[in-house]
ZAMARGU-4260 file (C-alpha; in steps of 0.2 Angstrom, whole numbers, plus 5000, padded with zeros to 4 digits):
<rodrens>
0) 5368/5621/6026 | 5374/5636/6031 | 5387/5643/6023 | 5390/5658/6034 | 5392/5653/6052
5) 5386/5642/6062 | 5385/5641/6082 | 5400/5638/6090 | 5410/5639/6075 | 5428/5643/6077
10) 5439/5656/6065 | 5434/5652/6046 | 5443/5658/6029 | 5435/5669/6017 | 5439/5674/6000
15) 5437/5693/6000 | 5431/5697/5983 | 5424/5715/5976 | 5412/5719/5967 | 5403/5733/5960
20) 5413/5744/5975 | 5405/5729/5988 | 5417/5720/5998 | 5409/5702/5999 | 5417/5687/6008
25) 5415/5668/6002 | 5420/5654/6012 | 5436/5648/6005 | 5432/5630/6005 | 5419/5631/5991
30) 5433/5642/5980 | 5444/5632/5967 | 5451/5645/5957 | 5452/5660/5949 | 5452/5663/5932
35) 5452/5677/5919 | 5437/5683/5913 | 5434/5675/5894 | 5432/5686/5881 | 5418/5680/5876
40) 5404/5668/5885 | 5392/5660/5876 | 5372/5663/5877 | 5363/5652/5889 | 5344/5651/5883
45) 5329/5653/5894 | 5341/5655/5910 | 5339/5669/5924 | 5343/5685/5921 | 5360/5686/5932
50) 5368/5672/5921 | 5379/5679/5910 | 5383/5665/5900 | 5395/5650/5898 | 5414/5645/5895
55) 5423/5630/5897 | 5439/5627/5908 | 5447/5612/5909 | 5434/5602/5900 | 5420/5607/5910
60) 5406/5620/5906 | 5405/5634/5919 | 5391/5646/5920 | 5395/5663/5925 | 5383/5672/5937
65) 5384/5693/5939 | 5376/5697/5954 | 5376/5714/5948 | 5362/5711/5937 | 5351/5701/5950
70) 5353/5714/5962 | 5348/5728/5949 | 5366/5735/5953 | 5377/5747/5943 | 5391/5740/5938
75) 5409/5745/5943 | 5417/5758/5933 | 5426/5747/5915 | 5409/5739/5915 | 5415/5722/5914
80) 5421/5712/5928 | 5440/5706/5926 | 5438/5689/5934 | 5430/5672/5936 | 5429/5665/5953
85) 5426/5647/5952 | 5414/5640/5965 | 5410/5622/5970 | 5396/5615/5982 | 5394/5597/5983
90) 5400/5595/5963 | 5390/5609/5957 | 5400/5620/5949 | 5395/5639/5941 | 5408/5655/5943
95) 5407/5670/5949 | 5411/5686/5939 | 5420/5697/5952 | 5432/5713/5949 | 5444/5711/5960
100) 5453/5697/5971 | 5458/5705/5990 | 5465/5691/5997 | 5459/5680/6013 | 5453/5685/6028
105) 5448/5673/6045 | 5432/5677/6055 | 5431/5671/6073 | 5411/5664/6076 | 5409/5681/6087
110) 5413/5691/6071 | 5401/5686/6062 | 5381/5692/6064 | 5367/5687/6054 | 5357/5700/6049
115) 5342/5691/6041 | 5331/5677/6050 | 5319/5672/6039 | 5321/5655/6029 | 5323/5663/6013
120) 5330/5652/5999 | 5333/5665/5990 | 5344/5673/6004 | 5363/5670/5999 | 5367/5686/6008
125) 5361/5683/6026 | 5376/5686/6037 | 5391/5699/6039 | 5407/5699/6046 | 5420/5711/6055
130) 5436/5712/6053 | 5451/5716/6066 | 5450/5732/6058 | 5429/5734/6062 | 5428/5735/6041
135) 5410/5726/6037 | 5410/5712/6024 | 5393/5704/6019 | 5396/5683/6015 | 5391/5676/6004
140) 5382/5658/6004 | 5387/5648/5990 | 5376/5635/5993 | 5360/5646/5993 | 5366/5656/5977
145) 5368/5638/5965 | 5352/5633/5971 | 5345/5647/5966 | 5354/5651/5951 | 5348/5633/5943
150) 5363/5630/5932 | 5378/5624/5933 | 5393/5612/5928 | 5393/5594/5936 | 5407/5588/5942
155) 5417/5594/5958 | 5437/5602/5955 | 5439/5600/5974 | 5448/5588/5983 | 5453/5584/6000
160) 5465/5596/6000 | 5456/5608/5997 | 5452/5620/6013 | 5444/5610/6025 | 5424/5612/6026
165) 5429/5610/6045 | 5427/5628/6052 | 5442/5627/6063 | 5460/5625/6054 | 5471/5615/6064
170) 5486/5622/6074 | 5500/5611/6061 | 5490/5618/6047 | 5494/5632/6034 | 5482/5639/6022
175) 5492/5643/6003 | 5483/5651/5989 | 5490/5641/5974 | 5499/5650/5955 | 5506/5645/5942
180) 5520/5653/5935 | 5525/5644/5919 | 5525/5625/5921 | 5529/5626/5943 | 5516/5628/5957
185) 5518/5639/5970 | 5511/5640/5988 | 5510/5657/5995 | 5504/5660/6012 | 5486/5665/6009
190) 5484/5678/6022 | 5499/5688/6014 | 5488/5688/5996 | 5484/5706/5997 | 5476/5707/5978
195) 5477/5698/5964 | 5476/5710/5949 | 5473/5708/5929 | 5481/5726/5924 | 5495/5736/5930
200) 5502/5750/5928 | 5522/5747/5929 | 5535/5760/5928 | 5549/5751/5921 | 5567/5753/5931
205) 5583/5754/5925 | 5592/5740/5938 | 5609/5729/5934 | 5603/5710/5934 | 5584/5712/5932
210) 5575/5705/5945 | 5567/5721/5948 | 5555/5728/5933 | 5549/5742/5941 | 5537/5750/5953
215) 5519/5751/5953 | 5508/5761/5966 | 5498/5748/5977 | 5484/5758/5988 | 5496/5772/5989
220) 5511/5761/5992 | 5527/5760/5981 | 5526/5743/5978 | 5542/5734/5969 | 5539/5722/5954
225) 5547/5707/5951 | 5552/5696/5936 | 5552/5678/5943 | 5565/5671/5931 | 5578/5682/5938
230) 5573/5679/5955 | 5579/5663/5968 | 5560/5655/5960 | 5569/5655/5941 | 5554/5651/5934
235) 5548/5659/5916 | 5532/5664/5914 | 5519/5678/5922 | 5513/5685/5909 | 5493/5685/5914
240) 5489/5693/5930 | 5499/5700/5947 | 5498/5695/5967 | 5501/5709/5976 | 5510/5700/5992
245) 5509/5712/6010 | 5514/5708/6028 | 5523/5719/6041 | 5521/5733/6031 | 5531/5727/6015
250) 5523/5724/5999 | 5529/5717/5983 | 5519/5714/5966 | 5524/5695/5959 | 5518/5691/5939
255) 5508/5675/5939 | 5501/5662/5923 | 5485/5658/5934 | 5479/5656/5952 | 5473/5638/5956
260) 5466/5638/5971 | 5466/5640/5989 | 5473/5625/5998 | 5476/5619/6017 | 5491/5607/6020
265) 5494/5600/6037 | 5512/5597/6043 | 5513/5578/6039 | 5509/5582/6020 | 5524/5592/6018
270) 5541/5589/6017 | 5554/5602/6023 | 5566/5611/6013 | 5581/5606/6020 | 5575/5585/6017
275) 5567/5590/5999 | 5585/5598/5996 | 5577/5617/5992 | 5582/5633/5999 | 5579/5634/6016
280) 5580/5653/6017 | 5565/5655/6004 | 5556/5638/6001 | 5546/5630/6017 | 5546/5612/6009
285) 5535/5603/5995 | 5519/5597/5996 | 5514/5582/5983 | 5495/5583/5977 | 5486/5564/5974
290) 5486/5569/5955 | 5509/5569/5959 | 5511/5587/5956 | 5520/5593/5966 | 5518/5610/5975
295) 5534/5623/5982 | 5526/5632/5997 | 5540/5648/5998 | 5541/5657/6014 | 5530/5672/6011
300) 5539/5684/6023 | 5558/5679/6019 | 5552/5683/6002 | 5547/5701/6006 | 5564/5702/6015
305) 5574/5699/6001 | 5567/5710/5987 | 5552/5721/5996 | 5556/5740/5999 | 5557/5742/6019
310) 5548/5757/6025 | 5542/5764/6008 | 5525/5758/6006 | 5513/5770/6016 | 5514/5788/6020
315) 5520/5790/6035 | 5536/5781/6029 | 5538/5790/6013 | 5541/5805/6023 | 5554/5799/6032
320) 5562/5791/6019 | 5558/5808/6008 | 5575/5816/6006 | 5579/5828/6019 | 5585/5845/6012
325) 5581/5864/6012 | 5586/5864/5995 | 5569/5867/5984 | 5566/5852/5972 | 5573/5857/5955
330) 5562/5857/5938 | 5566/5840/5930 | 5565/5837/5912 | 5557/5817/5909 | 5565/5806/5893
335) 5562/5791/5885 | 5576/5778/5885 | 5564/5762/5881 | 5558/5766/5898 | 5556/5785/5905
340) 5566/5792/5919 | 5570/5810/5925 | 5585/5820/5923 | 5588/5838/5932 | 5586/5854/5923
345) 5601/5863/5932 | 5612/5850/5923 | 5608/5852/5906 | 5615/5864/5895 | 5604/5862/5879
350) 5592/5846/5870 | 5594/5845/5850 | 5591/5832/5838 | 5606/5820/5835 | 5619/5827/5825
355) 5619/5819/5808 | 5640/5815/5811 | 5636/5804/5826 | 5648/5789/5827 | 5647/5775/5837
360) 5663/5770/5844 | 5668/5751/5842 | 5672/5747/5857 | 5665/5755/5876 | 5680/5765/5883
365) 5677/5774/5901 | 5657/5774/5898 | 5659/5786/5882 | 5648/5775/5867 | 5651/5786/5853
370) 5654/5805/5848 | 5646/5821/5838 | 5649/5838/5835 | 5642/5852/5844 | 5644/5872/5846
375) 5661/5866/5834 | 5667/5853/5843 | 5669/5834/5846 | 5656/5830/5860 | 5657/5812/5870
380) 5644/5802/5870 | 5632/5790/5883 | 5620/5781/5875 | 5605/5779/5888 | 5595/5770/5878
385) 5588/5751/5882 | 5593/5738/5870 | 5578/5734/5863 | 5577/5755/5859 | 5593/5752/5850
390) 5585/5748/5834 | 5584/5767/5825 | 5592/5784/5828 | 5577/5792/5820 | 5569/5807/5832
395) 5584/5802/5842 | 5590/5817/5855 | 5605/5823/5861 | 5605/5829/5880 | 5620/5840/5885
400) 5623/5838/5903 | 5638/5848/5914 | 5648/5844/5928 | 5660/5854/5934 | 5672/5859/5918
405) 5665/5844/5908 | 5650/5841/5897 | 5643/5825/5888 | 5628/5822/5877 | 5616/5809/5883
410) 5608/5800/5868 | 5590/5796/5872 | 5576/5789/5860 | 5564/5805/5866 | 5560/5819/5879
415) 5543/5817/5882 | 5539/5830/5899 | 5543/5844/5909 | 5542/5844/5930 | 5541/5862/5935
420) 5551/5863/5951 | 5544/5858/5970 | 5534/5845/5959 | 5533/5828/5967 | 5541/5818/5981
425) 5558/5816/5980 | 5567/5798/5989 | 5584/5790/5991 | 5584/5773/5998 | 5593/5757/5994
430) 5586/5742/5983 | 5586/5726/5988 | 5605/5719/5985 | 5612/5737/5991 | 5611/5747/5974
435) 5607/5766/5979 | 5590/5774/5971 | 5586/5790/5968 | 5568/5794/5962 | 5553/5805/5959
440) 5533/5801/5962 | 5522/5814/5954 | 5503/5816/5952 | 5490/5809/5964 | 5479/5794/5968
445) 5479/5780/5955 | 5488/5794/5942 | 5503/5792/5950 | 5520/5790/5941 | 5536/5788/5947
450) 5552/5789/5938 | 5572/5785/5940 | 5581/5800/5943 | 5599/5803/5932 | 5611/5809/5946
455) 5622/5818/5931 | 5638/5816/5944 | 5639/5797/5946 | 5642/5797/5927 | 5657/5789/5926
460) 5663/5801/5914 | 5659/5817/5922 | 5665/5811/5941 | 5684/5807/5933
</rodrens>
């Protein structure tokens, strides 16, 4: 069979994986899941050369395949690949190591060429697609590859629910890549998966009622993190790997346990939101697998809507949003409150250690936690600090900030940097839920970092 194309064929999904810098498509009907790499994979005597090893998942023995090392490839740069794309063609089993996870993308029969004629049964890489965006992806046929690769688990994961080996979806169809996030499953539109990553790098936020955690940077966009519990989902968990969701230019970075799979459910197999009694202004309805699970399919884009960052994810935005003012960007000063955030140098008078005298005051009275003495006198004092870097006042510093006539000490756990001035990007905009942000993105490519700025005058203490 051919797992590429075929004549006539109408649009197809595809799994778009990476590996070693290759951008490879797999048809999503032959994908169950994807799983973490294991950290170790057991020896598979006298096997070819590509397989890697074995694991099991979910009682059943997977053999993992590195193209990398059949194609004499380098591999990417970390060495090993992060992930284990599961792939089944009539029951056989074996995974694929891949690096990265980018999502789906649907080829129209037109969009898809194949580049080598010969009846190879080695061939698995015969055809390659383009994308609305005329980017080249080479597809992969799983069915070639097993054959050739002479191993694998028994046993098919699939069902038939899985995404149809039909190549045209139906009209009252909806494709949903499927995550765990503690014990619920989720359905996301699969077209809005934009990556499913193993390690990011978050910069923490300080925000009342914690939906957000931070930002991370997303292929040069500002991406906002959530934490599902304090979401409309409520769900604990998340702790393994990240989807990156993007559509209409919004994007926004959701923790997940595991990915399942990706799924097709046709209208009639779902029931709506408003008749399963959900929230209709996030949750399309539920689905119910054979097994009884049951699966919530959200509504990708409402989603977005509610906690995404509008028009702050590419460029062109950023400097529109970028804070418009002759005034050159002051030298910021960076400290460490359990999380690190910025604070301007023109407000601050002086940064010592904590005075010894430092007392806590009993009670919170107009924002002021405590006092100390300094230059002679009794000095208020803010504690910034997280309450998990609550537990010591060793190393502690004292940041004397002014506004206007009045001063105040700012007790952090550390300073840790120094921004000369006119370094960075500089943006106020609102979160979601209206609270106003003021911050600062330095450094370029994936070493950037952006940080919450301190605007000394909204302390309630120095704007009385």
């Amino acid at each position: 069979m051919d797992a590429a194309a075929s004549p006539g064929a109408g649009t197809r999904g595809f799994a778009q994986v990476e590996l070693a810098g290759m951008a490879i498509g797999i048809p999503a009907e032959y994908v169950v899941r994807v799983v973490p790499r294991p950290a170790a994979l057991t020896v598979l005597p006298r096997s070819h050369d590509a397989i890697e090893g074995v694991f099991r998942d979910r009682d059943q023995l997977i053999t993992v395949v590195d193209l990398c090392k059949w194609m004499a490839k380098p591999p990417a740069q970390g060495g090993v690949s992060a992930h284990v794309m599961l792939l089944c063609v009539d029951g056989r089993t074996i995974g694929l190591a891949v690096d990265a996870v980018h999502g789906l993308v649907r080829l129209a029969a037109e969009q898809i060429d194949r580049i080598h004629h010969h009846a190879q049964d080695d061939g698995f890489f015969h055809s390659v697609g383009t994308g609305a965006d005329d980017a080249l992806i080479t597809l992969l046929d799983p069915a070639i590859l097993i054959a050739q690769v002479g191993a694998w688990g028994a046993g098919a994961h699939l069902d038939q629910t899985s995404v149809a080996g039909a190549t045209e979806l139906a009209p009252d169809s909806a494709i949903q890549a499927l995550v765990r996030i503690g014990s619920t499953v989720f359905g996301f539109p699969a077209t809005m998966v934009g990556e499913i990553v193993r390690h990011l790098q978050l910069q923490p936020l300080a925000l009342g009622g914690g939906e957000i955690t931070g930002t991370t940077e997303w292929r040069a966009r500002l991406t906002l993190v959530v934490n599902p519990a304090r979401t409309v989902l409520a769900v604990d968990g998340g702790n393994t790997l990240t989807v990156v969701l993007a559509h209409d230019g919004l994007t926004l970075a959701f923790p997940v346990d595991e990915v399942l799979a990706v799924r097709t459910f046709k209208a009639a197999q779902v029931q709506d939101a408003a008749t399963a009694g959900l929230d209709s202004d996030i949750y399309l309805g539920y689905a119910t697998e054979e097994s009884g699970r049951r699966i919530l399919l959200v509504d990708g884009p409402a989603l977005l809507a509610r906690y995404a960052l509008p028009a702050l994810d590419d460029a062109g935005a950023r400097a529109k949003a970028a804070e418009q003012t002759r005034t050159p960007l002051p030298a910021h000063v960076v400290y460490d409150v359990g999380q690190l955030c910025a604070a301007p140098m023109h407000a601050l008078r002086e940064i010592v250690p904590l005075p010894g005298d430092y007392q806590a005051s009993a009670e919170r009275a107009g924002g002021i936690d405590g006092q100390c003495s300094w230059r002679g006198r009794m000095l208020p004092v803010i504690d910034l600090r997280t309450p998990d870097a609550r537990a010591s006042l060793d190393s502690a510093r004292l940041m004397v900030v002014h506004h206007g006539e009045r001063e105040v000490g700012l007790l952090v756990r550390d300073v840790v940097a120094l921004l000369p001035a006119n370094t960075g990007e500089r943006l106020r905009f609102s979160m979601p839920g209206g609270q106003a942000m003021h911050m600062i993105t330095v450094g370029a490519a994936t070493e950037r970092k952006s940080y919450q700025v301190l605007d000394v005058e909204t302390l309630p203490y120095l704007a009385a």
